[in-house]
C-alpha positions as CSV (number, residue, x, y, z in Angstrom):
1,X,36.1,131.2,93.9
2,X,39.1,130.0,95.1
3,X,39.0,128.6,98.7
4,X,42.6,128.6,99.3
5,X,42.8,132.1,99.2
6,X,40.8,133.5,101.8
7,X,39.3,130.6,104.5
8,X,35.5,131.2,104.9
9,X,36.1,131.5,108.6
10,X,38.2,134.7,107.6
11,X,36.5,137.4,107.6
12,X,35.2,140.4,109.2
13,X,31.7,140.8,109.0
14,X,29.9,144.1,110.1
15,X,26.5,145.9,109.3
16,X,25.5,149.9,108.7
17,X,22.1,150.7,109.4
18,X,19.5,152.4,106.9
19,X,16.7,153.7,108.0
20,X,13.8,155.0,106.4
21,X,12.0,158.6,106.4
22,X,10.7,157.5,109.8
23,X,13.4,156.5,110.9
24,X,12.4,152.9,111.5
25,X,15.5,150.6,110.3
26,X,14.5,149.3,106.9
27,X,18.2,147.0,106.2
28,X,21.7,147.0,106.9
29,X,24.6,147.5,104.5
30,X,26.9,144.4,105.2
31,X,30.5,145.9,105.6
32,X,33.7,143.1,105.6
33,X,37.1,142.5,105.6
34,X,39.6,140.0,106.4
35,X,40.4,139.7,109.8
36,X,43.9,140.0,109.0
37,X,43.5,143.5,110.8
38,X,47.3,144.5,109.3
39,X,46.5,143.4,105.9
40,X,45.1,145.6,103.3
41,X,41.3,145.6,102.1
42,X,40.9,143.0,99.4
43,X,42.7,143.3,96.0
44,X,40.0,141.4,94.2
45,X,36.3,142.6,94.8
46,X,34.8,139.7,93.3
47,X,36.3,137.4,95.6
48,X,35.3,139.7,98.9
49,X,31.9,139.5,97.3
50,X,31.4,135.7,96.8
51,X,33.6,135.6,101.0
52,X,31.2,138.0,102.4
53,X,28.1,135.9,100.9
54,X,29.6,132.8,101.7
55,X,29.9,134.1,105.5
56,X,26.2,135.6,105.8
57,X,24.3,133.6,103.9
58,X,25.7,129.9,103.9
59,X,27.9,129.8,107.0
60,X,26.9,132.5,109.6
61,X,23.4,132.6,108.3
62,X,22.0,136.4,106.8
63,X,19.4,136.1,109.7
64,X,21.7,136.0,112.6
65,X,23.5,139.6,110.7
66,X,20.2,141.6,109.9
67,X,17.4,139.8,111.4
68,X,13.9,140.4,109.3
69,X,15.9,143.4,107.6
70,X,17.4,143.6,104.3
71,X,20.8,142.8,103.5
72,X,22.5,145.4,101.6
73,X,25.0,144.3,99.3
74,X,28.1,145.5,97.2
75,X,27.7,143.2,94.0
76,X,30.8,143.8,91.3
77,X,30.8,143.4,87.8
78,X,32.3,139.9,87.7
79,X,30.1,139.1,90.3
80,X,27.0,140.2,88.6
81,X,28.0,139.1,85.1
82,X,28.6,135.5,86.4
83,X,24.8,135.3,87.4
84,X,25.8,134.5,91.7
85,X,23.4,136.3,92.2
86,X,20.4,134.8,91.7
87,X,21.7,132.2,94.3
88,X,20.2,134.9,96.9
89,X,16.8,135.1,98.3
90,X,15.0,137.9,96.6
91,X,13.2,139.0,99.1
92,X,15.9,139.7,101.6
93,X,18.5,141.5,100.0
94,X,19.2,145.0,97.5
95,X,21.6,144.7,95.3
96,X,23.9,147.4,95.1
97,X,25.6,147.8,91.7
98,X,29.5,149.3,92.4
99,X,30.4,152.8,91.1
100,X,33.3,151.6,89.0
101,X,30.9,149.3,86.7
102,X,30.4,150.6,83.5
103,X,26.9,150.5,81.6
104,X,27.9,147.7,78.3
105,X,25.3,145.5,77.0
106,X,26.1,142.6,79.1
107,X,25.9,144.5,82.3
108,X,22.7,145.9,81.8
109,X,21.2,142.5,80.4
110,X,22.7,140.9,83.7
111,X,20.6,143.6,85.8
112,X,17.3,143.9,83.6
113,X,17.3,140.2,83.9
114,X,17.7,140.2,87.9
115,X,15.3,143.2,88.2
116,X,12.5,141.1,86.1
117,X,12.6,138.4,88.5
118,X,11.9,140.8,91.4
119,X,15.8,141.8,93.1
120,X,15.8,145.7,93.9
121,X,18.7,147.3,92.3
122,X,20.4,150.0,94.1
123,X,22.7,152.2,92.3
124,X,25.7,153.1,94.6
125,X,27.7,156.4,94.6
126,X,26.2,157.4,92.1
127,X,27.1,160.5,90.2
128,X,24.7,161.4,87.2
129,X,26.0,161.0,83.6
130,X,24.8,160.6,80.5
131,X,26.3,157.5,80.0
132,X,24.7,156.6,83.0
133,X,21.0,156.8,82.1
134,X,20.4,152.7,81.1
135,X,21.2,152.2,84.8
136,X,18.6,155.0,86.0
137,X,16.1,153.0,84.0
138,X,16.8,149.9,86.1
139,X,17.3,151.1,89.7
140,X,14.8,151.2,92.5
141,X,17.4,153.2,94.6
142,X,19.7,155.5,94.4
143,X,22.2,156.0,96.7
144,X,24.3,159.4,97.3
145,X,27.3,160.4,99.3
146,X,26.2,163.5,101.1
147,X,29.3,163.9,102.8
148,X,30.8,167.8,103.0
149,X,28.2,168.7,100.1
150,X,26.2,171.6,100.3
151,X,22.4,172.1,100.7
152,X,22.7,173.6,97.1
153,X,25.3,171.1,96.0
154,X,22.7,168.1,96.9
155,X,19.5,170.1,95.9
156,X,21.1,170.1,92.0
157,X,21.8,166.3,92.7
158,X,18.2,165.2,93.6
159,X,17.2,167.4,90.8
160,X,18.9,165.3,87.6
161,X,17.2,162.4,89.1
162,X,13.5,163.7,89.7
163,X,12.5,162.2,86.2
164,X,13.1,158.7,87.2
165,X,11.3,156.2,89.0
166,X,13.9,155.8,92.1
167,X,14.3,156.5,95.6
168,X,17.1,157.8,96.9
169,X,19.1,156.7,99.4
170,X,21.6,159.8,101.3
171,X,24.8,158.1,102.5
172,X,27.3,159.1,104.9
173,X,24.8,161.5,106.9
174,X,27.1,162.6,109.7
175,X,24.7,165.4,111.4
176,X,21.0,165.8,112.0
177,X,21.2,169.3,110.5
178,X,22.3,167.0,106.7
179,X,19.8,164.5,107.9
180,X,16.6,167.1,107.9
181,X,18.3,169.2,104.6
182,X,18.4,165.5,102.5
183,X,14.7,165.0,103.9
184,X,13.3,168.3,102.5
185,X,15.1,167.5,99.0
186,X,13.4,164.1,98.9
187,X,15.9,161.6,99.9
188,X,14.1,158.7,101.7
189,X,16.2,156.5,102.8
190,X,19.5,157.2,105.2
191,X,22.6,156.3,106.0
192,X,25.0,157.1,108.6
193,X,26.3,157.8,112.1
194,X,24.1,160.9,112.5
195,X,21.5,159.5,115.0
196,X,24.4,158.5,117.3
197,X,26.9,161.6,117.1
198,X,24.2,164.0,118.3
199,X,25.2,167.8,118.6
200,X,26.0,167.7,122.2
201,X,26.4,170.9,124.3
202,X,29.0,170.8,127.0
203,X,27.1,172.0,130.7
204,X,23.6,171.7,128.5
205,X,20.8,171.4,131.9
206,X,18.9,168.2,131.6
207,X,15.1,168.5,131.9
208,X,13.8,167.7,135.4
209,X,11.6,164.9,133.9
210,X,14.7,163.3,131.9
211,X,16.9,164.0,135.1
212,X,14.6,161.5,136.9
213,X,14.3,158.9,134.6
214,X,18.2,158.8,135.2
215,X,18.3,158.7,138.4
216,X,15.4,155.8,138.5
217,X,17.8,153.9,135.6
218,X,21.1,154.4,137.5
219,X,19.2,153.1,141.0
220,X,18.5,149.6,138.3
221,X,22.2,149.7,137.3
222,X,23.6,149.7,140.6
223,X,25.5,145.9,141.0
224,X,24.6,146.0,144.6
225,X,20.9,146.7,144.0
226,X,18.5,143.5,146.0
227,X,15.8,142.0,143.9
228,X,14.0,143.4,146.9
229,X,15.2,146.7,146.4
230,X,14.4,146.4,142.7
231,X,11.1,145.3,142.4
232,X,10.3,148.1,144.9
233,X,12.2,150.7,142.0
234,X,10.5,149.1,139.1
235,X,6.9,148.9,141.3
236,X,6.8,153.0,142.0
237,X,6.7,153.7,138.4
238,X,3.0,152.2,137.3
239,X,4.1,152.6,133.1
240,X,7.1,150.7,133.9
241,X,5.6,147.9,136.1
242,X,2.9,147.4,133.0
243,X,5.7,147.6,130.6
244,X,7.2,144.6,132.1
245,X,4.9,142.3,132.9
246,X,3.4,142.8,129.4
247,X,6.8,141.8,128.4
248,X,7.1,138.6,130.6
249,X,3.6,137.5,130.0
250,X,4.5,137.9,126.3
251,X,4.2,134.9,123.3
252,X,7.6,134.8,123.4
253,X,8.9,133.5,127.1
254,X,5.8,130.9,127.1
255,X,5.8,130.8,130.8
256,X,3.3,127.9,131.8
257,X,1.4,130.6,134.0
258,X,0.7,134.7,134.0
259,X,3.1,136.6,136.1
260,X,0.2,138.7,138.0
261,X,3.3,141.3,140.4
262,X,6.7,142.0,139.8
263,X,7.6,139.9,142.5
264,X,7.0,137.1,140.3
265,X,8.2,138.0,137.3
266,X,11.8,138.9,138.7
267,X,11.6,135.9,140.5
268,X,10.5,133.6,137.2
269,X,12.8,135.5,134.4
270,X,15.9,136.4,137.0
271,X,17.0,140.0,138.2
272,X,19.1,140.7,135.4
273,X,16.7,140.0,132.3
274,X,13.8,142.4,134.4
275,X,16.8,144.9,134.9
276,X,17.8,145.0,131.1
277,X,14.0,145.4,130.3
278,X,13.6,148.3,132.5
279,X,16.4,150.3,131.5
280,X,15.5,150.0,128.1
281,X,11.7,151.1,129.0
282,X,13.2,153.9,130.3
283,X,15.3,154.6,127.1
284,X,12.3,154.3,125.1
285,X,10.7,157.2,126.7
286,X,13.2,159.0,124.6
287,X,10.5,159.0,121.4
288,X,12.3,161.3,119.1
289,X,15.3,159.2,118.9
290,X,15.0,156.0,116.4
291,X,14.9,152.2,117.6
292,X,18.2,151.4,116.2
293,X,20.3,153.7,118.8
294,X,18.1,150.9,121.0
295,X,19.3,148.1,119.2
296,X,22.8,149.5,119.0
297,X,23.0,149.5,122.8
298,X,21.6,145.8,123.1
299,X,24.3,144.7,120.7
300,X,27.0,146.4,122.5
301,X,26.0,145.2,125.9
302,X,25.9,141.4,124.8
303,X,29.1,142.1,122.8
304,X,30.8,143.9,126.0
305,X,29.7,141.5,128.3
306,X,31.3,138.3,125.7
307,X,34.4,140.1,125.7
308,X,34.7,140.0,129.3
309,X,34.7,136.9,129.5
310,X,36.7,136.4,126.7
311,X,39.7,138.3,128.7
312,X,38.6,136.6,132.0
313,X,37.3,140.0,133.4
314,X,36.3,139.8,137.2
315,X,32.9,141.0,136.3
316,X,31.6,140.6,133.1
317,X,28.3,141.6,134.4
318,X,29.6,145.3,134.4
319,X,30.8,144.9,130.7
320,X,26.8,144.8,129.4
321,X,26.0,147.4,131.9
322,X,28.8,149.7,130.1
323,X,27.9,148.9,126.6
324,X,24.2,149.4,127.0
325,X,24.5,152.8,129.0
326,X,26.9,153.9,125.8
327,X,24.3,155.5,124.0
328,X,22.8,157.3,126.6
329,X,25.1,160.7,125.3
330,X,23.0,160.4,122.1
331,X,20.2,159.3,124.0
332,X,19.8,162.8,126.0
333,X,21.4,164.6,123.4
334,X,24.1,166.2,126.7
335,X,27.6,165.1,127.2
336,X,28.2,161.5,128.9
337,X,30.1,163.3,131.8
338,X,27.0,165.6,132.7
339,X,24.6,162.5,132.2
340,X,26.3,159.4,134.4
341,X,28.2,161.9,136.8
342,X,25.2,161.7,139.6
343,X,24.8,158.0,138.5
344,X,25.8,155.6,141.3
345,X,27.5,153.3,139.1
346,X,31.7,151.9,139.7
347,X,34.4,154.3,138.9
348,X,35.4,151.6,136.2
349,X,32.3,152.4,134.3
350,X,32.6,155.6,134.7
351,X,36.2,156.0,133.2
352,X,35.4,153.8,130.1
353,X,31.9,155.7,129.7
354,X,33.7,159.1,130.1
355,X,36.9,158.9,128.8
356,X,37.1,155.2,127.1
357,X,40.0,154.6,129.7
358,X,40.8,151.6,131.7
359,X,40.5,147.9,130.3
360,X,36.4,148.4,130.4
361,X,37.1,151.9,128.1
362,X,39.6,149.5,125.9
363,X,36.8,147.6,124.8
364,X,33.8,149.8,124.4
365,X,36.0,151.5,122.1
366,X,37.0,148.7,120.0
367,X,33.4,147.5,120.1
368,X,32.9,151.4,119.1
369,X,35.1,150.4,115.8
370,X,33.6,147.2,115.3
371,X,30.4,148.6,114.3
372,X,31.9,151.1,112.4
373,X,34.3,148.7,110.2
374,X,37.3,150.0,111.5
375,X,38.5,147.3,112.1
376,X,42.1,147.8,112.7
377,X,41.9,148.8,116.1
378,X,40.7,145.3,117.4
379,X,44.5,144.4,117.9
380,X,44.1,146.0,121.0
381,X,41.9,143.1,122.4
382,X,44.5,140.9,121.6
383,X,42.0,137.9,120.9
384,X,41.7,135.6,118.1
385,X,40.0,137.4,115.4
386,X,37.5,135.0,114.1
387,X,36.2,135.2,118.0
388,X,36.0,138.6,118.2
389,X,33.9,138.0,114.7
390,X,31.5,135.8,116.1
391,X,31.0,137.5,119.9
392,X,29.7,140.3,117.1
393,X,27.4,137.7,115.7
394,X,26.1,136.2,118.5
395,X,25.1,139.7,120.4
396,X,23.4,140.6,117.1
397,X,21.7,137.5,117.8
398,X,20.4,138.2,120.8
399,X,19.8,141.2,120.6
400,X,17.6,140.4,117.5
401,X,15.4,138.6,120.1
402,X,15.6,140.8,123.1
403,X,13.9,143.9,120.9
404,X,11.9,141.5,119.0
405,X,9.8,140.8,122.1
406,X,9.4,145.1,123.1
407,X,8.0,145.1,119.7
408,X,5.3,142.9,120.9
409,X,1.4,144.1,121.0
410,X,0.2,144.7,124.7
């Protein structure tokens, strides 16, 4: 690859969740681009390729960008031909072979060769031809853009593949009502924003048990709440007081000495840690919804809160408490207005969590495109792009951790 034309400090580097038939998060496709938000996508796919691997798996590290998940990967002919990619771990990626590569000898010799040493193949957009079929014979997935298809359209998809030895992989699932019609045709694994763009219903009543888990979260999201205040929130509700002390006296803080009250634990980890922890107890309650819309919130918080500093915001403080109350629309499954409107929380939240106005609505929206690859709209932050890039990192980062240790045993 040539250096000189795209600097390894350069690029864009995003993630897509795909998540299983439970809807545990199994990997993330790796999205990129150059951070030359007014340029055009790459002209050379080989060259994003080798960039985007350079950035994850060298530079920026593929740990820090999917954690213990798989990395999913667009690998191009020339890519794939040139044997690169045997220079990545096995056991942490899936190889996705490009739509425009054609089956010739070399191709499939290049894959049968990666798939004896142990790489899953994924086949991606795949449409079923004949000339197709020496692929099917090497794939472990198959991946299938569901988008504006019919039930019937997809049933006669699934079908031509039944004979073959792969699972497949539905891709731009937009709505829960495509997400259960892929699962009763067989697809097993998913892709998509549908988890997050819920079917929400305008003036929809909240349940009196989910109405006062939100007024118990907005009491914790209050900036003026006391610690003593707090504790005394967190210590009326016995599953939540377990919850986090279980959490505190965990592997992973290694305090020299077992937090035995809330008191302490506030007083050992800091108000805002226990505060974080407890509103995403409270999220959790939500059981039909998958951890990722958790995660997502984490990694918007700590990427909110990064870009308030970044632009010097008076209270960067408020920028995690808006990015980790974003989800709560596809949380509840009810419009954000009707959720956060009895919420005691600052007008300025409330206008970038309503109506993505103000300088806080400014950047939950272009964290918004961030995780959606789009990129362009990050002019609006007017910072550097290679920062905005690595704020994205880091809050991955940490947010990695953070839900590492709710994941721990009791």
């Amino acid at each position: 690859m040539n250096s000189t034309l795209i600097h390894d400090r350069d690029i864009f580097v995003g993630r897509q969740p795909i998540l299983g038939p439970n809807l545990k998060t199994i990997g993330y496709e790796l999205l990129y681009r150059n951070c030359e938000v007014d340029s055009a996508n790459f002209s050379d796919d080989g060259i994003a390729t080798a960039q985007v691997l350079l950035n994850t798996y060298l530079d920026i590290g593929l740990e820090h960008v999917v954690g213990s998940h798989l990395a999913f990967l667009n690998i191009p002919k020339q890519f794939l031909l040139e044997n690169h990619c045997e220079a990545l771990p096995k056991n942490r990626v899936v190889l996705e072979i490009l739509e425009n590569v054609e089956p010739s000898s070399h191709v499939l010799e290049a894959i049968a060769s990666l798939s004896q040493q142990g790489y899953t193949i994924a086949l991606d957009d795949f449409v079923f031809h004949d000339r197709f079929r020496p692929f099917l014979e090497l794939a472990d997935i198959v991946k299938i853009d569901v988008a504006g298809k019919s039930g019937e359209q997809l049933q006669q998809e699934a079908g031509q593949l039944r004979d073959y030895r792969v699972r497949l992989l539905a891709e731009k699932v937009e709505t829960r009502e495509v997400y259960e019609t892929c699962k009763q045709l067989g697809f097993f694994y998913f892709q998509g924003f549908f988890f997050y763009r819920p079917d929400i219903v305008r003036g929809r009543q909240i349940p009196g048990n989910r109405a006062a888990l939100l007024e118990l979260l907005g009491n914790l999201q209050d900036p003026g709440i006391s610690l003593k205040h707090l504790v005394e929130f967190i210590r009326n509700d016995l599953s939540l007081s377990y919850k986090i002390l279980r959490y505190v006296n965990s592997a992973s803080l290694g305090l020299p000495r077992r937090m035995e009250c809330i008191e302490q634990a506030a007083c050992m980890v800091g108000i805002d840690r226990i505060r974080t922890w407890a509103t995403l107890i409270i999220m959790a309650t939500e059981k039909d919804q998958p951890m990722e819309l958790l995660v997502i919130a984490l990694v918007r918080a700590k990427m909110c809160e990064k870009l308030g500093h970044g632009l010097s915001a008076h209270s960067p403080e408020k920028y995690f408490t808006m990015g980790l109350l974003s989800v709560l629309d596809a949380l509840y499954e009810a419009s954000m207005e009707d959720i956060v409107k009895n919420l005691p929380l600052p007008d300025d939240i409330l206008d970038a969590l309503i109506s993505g106005t103000g300088p806080m609505g400014t950047v939950l929206n272009c964290v918004k495109a961030y995780e959606q690859g789009e990129w362009l709209e990050l002019k609006h932050l007017q910072l550097p792009p290679v920062t905005i890039r690595d704020f994205y990192v880091e809050a991955i980062d940490w947010a990695n951790h953070f839900s590492s240790m709710m994941d721990e045993p009791a």
